[in-house]
N, C-alpha and C positions, 0 to 999 in steps of 0.2 A: 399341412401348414400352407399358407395361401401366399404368392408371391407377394413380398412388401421389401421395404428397406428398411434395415436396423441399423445405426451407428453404418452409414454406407456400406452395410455389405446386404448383398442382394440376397432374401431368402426365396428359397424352389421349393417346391414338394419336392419331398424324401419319400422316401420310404422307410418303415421302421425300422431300428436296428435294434436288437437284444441281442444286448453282452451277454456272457455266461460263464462266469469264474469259476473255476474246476481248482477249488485250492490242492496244491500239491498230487496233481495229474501227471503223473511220468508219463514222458513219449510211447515207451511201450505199452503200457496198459492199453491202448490202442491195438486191439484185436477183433476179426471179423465174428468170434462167439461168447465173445464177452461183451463187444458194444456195436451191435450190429447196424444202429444207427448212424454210430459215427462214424461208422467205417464207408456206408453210404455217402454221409457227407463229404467224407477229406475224398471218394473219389469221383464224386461228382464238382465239387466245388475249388478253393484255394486253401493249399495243404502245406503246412510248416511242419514238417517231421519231429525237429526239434526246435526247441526254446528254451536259449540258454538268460537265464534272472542273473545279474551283478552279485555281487557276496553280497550278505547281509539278509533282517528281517525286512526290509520296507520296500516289498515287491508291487503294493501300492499304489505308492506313489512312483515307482520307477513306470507301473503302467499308463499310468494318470498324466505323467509330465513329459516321459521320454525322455527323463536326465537321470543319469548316473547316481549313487549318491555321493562323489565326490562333487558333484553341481549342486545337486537338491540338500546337500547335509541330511540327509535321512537315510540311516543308518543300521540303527537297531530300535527295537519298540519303546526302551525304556532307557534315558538319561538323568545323568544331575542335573540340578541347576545349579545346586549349591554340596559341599563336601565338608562342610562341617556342623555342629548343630551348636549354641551353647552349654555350659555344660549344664545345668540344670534340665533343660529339654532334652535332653540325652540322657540325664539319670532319670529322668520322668519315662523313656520311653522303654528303659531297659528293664523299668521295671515292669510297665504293660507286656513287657515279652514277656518276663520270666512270671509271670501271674496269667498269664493264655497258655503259657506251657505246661505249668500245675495242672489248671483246672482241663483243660485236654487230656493231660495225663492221666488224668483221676477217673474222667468222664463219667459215669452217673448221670440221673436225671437231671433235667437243667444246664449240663455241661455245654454243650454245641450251645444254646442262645448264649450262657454267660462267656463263653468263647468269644462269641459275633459281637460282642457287647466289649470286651476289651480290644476288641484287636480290628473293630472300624467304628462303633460308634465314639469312645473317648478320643480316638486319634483323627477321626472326621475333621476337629475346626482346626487342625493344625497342618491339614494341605494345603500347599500350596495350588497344587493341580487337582481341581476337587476330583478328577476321572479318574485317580489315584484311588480311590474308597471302591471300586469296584475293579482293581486291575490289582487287587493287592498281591494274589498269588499265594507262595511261599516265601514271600520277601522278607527279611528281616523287621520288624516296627519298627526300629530308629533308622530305616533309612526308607520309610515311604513320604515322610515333608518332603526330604530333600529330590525326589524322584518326579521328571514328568513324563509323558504321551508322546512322542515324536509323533505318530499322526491321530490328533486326539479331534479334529472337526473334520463335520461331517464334509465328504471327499467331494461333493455337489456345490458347496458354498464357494461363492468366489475368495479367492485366494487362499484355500482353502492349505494348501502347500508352502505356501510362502513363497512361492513361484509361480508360474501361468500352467494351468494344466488343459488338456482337453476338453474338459466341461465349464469352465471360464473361457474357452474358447466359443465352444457352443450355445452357451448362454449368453454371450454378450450379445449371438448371430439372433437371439430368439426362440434356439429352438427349445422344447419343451424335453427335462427327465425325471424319469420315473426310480429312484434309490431306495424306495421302501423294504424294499428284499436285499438290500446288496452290504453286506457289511458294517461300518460303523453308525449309519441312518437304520441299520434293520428294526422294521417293527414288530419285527415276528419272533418270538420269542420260542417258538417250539424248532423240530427238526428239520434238516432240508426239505422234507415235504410239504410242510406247511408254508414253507418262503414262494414253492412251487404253486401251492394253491392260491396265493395272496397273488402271484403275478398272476396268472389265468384267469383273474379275477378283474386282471384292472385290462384286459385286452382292450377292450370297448373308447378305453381314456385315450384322449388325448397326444398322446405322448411321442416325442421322437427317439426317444433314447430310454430302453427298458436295462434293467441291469440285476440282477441277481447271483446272490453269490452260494455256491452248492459244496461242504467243506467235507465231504461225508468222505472221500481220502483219505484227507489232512487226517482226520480222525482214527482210522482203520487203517490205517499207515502207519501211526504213532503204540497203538495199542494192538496190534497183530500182525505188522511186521510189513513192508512194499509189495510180497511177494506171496503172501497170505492168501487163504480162501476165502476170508471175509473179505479183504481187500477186493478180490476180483468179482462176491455177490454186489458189493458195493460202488462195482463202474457198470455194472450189468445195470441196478438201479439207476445210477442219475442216468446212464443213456436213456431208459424206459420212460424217465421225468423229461429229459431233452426231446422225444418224439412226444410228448404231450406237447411241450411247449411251442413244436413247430406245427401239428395238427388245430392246434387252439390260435395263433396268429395269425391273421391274414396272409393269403401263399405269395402279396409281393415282399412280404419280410425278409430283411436280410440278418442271420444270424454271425456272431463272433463268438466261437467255444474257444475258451484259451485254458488252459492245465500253466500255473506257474510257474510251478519249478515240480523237482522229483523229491525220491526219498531215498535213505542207504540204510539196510540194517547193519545194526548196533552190536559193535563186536568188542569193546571194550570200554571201559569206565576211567576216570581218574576222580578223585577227591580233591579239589586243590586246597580248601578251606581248610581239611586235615593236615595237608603239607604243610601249606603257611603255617599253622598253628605249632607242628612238630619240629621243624625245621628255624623256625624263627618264632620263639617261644616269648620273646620280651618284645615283638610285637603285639598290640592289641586295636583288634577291627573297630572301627569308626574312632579310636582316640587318634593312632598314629597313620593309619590308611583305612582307604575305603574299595570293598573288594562288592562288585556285579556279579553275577554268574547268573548269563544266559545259557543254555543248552549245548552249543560248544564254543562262546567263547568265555573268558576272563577277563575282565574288566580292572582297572587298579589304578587308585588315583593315591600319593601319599603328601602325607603332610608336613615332611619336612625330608630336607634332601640326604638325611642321611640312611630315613628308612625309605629313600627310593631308591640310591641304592642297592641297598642288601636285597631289595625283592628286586630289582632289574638282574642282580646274579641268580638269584634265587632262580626265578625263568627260563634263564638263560641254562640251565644245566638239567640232568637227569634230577626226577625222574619225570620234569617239564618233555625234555626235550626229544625225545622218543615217541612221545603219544601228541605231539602237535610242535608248534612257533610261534616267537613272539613277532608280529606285525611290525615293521620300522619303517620309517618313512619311503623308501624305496621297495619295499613291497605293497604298501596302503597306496604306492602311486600307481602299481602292476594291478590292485585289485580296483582300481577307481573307485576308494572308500576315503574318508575326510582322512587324516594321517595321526597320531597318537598327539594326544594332548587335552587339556583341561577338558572339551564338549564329552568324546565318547571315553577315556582313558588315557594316561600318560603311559602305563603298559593296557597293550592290546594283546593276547595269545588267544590263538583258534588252533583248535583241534582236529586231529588228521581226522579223512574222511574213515568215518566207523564210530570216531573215540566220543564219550558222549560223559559231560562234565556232571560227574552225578555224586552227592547230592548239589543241586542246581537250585535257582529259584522258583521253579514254576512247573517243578513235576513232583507228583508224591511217589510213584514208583518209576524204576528204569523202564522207559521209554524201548520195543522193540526195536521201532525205526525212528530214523532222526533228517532232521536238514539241515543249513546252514553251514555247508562246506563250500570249498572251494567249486565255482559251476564249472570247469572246463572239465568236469566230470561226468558220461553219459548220464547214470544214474541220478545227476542232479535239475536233469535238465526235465522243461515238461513238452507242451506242444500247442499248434491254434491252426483253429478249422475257419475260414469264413468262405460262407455259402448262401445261396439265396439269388435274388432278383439283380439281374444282369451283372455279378460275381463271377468273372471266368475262369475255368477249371486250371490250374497248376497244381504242381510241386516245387517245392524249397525244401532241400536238405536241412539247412539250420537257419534260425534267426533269433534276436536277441528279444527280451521281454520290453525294450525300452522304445520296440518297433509299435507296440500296439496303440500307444497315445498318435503318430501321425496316420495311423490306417484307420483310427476312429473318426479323425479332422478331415481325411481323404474322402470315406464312404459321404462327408455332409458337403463336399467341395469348400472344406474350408483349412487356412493357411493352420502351418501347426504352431502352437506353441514357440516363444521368441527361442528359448534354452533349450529346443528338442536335438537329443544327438543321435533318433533314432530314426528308420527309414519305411516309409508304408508297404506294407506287403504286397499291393499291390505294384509296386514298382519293382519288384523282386523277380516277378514270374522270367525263370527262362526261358 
């Protein structure tokens, strides 16, 4: 980019930076025969050991903004906007369920389309969040209207957060990015590999800021356990894709490998939705409360105060209270998460590190390995490499994920973000 002035700030030639999101990269996996390349880089360049991510799913936007999600309200992937339905849309939609359940059941020829056919085309024009028809999961149908996207635009778009992130930063400076591979912009429809060829592809562009996101962990974490063999053929690959990526980019490039957070395997299960039901029998979901179940937490909103309640006791005791807690506003203030109430849940319970909420919304079988425990746990934590043209060689023991949105605004010489509570890693080196 050629010096000029944008909105008074003065642009320089950079040099490239390619991010590289290593979803759910534990610090260890980090070995000299499993990823020989990275192990080259963290000790030729600036090496974060660990990287510890805030609780929650929306590691995202904590990297993007460098706020908390007690700042950013981003929390978990999927909220209400509303918790109740009328009753007619509500018997309309109970019945779409128990007629996808049938025909699933039955399965035969035809089944899967007449499935797809009840259970997103009829309930399509009743989103409110159309990104809802493609994030349905395992979710209940009477409660996908009521459900939206905590970060459902693409992370490039100004304001894209609802806050100032690094690439509102960057963009406003002029400089030019590349999001075609990274996440919710991806165009690439096939496997990490393919995101890999599409970047290699665009070297020649333009661009000051490359970004791709490589989940093939996230994946082999979840279905083969953190500690797996596939897991470890699996960092041996994207390392093998990472020395493409750096042989294929011009050698002033500067690279950012960041692993998000880590994985723990899965040592025990709860039902909650069979507690509620057994234990509190004259309860009924979506007439008198409305019950989330992400992967380890429970979510509960009720709708009147006498069945909040019998399920605040409810929580509160065995056989809650042995495989996890319920979150109260002086612990939601210890984890820097928004605190119980109408957005995320008026009961919040997360599950102790192992326990994994099953059956859940968005898994069809138990899950090996899991996330979304408390980070001050090794195992949760992942790691970030930045290496490249005029990057001086350190170590950092730990650092937090909400550092990488002012080291991105750092590497361009530009101011971070107004809400950033994080610190550039380059300012770190001891």
């Amino acid at each position: 980019m050629l010096e000029g002035h944008t909105q008074d700030l003065i642009i320089i030639f950079m040099p490239p930076l390619i991010f590289i999101l290593l979803d759910a990269f534990r610090w260890d996996y980090l070995q000299p025969d499993t990823a020989p390349t990275l192990w080259q880089l963290k000790e030729q360049g600036l090496y974060a050991q660990k990287l510890r991510p805030s609780f929650g799913f929306c590691e995202l936007t904590e990297s993007a903004t460098g706020a908390r999600p007690d700042i950013s309200e981003k929390f978990t992937q999927l909220t209400f906007i509303e918790t109740r339905h009328s009753s007619s849309k509500k018997n309309y939609l109970n019945l779409l369920n128990w007629a996808a359940e049938k025909v699933k059941n039955y399965g035969g020829r035809g089944s899967t389309r007449m499935t797809r056919w009840l259970t997103k085309d009829l309930i399509r024009p009743m989103l409110k969040d159309p990104q809802m028809s493609t994030l349905s999961y395992n979710i209940p149908l009477p409660l996908l209207p009521l459900l939206t996207a905590v970060e459902a635009r693409r992370y490039t778009d100004r304001g894209a957060f609802g806050i100032e992130s690094c690439f509102d930063v960057l963009t406003n400076a002029g400089y030019k990015i590349f999001d075609d591979t990274y996440v919710i912009n991806n165009k690439v429809s096939g496997p990490d590999q393919d995101r890999v060829a599409q970047l290699t592809s665009k070297v020649t562009s333009d661009h000051d800021l490359y970004m791709i996101y490589l989940g093939g962990c996230d994946e082999y974490g979840h279905n083969f356990g953190p500690d797996s063999q596939e897991l470890k053929n699996g960092v041996t690959q994207q390392d093998t894709w990472i020395a493409q990526l750096i042989k294929t980019f011009p050698k002033d490039s500067r690279f950012l490998v960041v692993g998000d957070h880590g994985m723990l395997n899965v040592t025990n299960t709860i039902d909650i939705a069979a507690i509620i039901k057994r234990e509190l029998p004259q309860l009924k979901h979506t007439r008198d409360f409305t019950l989330f179940l992400d992967s380890t937490l429970a979510r509960v909103w009720w709708h009147n105060n006498q069945t909040g309640q019998a399920l605040q006791k409810l929580f509160s005791h065995p056989p809650f209270t042995p495989k996890g807690m319920v979150i109260d506003e002086t612990e939601a203030k210890h984890l820097c998460i928004p605190p119980p109430g109408d957005r995320y849940g008026q009961i919040i319970w997360r599950a102790n590190p192992g326990v994994m909420i099953f059956p859940d919304y968005f898994n069809a079988k138990i899950p090996v390995g899991m996330h979304g425990y408390p980070t001050h746990i090794d195992e949760q934590k992942g790691m970030a490499i930045l290496w490249g043209k005029d990057i001086p060689q350190g170590h950092i023991d730990e650092v937090e994920l909400i550092d990488i949105c002012p080291t991105i605004c750092d590497l361009f010489q530009l101011p971070s973000p107004k809400q950033n509570q994080g610190r550039s890693l380059l300012d770190q080196i001891g």
